[in-house]
N, C-alpha and C positions, 0 to 999 in steps of 0.2 A: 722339590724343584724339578729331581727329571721326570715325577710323572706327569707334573702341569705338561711342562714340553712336550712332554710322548702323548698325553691326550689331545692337545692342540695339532701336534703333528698329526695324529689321527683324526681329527675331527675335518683338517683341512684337504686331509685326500679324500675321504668318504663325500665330500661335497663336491670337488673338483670329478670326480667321477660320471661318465654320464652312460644311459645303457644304450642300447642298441637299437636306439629310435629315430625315426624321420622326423623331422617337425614341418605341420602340417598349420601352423599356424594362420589361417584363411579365412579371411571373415564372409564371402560370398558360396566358398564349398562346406555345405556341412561332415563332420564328420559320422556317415555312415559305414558300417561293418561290412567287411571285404574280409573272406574267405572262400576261396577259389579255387581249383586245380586244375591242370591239362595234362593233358598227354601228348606229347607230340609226338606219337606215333598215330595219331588219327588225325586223318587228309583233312581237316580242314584247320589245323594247324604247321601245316606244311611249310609255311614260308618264316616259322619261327628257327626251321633250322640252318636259314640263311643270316649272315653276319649286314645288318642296315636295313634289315626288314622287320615289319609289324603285323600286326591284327589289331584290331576294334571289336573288344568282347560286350555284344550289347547284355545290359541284366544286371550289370553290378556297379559299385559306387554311386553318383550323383550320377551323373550320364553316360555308365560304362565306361569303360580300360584300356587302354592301348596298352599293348603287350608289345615287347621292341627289344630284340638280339642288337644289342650294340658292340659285340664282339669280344668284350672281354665280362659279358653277362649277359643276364634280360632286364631292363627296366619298367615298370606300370604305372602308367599316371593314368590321373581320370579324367574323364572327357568331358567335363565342365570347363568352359573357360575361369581362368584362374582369377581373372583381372572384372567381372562381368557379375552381374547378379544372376542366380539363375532362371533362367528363362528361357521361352521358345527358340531363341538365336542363340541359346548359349550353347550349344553341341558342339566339339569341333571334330575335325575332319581331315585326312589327310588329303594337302595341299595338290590341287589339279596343276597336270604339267600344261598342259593341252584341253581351254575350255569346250573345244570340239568334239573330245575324247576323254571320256570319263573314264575308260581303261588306263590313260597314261597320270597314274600318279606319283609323287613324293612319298615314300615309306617314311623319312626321316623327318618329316616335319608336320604339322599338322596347323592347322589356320581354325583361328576362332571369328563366325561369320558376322558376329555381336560387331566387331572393333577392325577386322581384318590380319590381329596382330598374329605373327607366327612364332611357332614354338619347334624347338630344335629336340628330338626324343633320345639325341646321345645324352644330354644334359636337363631338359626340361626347362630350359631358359627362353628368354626373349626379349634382345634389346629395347633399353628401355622402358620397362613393365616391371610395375612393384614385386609382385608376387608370380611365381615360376608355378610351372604345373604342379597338381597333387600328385605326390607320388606313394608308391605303398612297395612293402616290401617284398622281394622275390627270391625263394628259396629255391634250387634246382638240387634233386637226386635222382639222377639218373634223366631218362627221359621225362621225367616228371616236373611241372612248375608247382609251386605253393604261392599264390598271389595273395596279401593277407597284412590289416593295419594290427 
């Protein structure tokens, strides 16, 4: 009798267990292989070592990675819209402050041009929308990122 117990006890953590993954479950992003690395000690990763600032790494994922210091990490979604099949409008972008002025933008949010919906890069969410940005995972040693599903 205690080993039924002890194996059932066993059997019920070993399932309850989950590893160290994202779920990416998306029916409009495929999943494509991200592995990546920076350095942010070369200037054109500059603004990653500000706290609510991003990059857009074009080359990798379905439509490239926003890269985004949320202050208590980095976070990397891809730049597919999440909600959108993929397509010509499906890119997104961080959000213009000033249509007049394409220098004054949003770091922390990012607009998909498909739908207009916006997306928040502390969280990768967006009121109202099924499905939240793809994100991948971000390893930091040292000045170094590992961006990587």
């Amino acid at each position: 009798m205690k080993k039924i117990f002890f194996l059932s006890f066993l059997m019920a953590l070993i399932i309850s267990c989950s590893g160290n993954s994202v779920s990416n479950q998306n029916p409009y992003i495929p999943n494509y292989s991200v592995n990546l690395t920076i350095n942010l000690d070369l200037p054109q990763y500059n603004d990653l070592k500000f706290v609510a600032n991003g990059i857009y790494q074009f080359g990798q994922g379905a439509k490239g990675i926003f890269i985004f210091n949320s202050g208590s990490g980095y976070n990397a979604f891809d730049a597919a819209c999440p909600n959108q099949a993929l397509s010509a409008c499906s890119t997104m972008a961080f959000k213009k402050l000033d249509p007049s002025d394409p220098l004054k933008i949003d770091k922390t949010t990012v607009v998909c041009p498909c739908d207009d919906a916006e997306y928040n890069l502390f969280s990768g969410q967006s009121a109202g929308k099924k499905y939240p940005l793809k994100q991948y995972r971000v390893d930091v040693n040292g000045n170094t990122l590992r961006i990587y599903n």
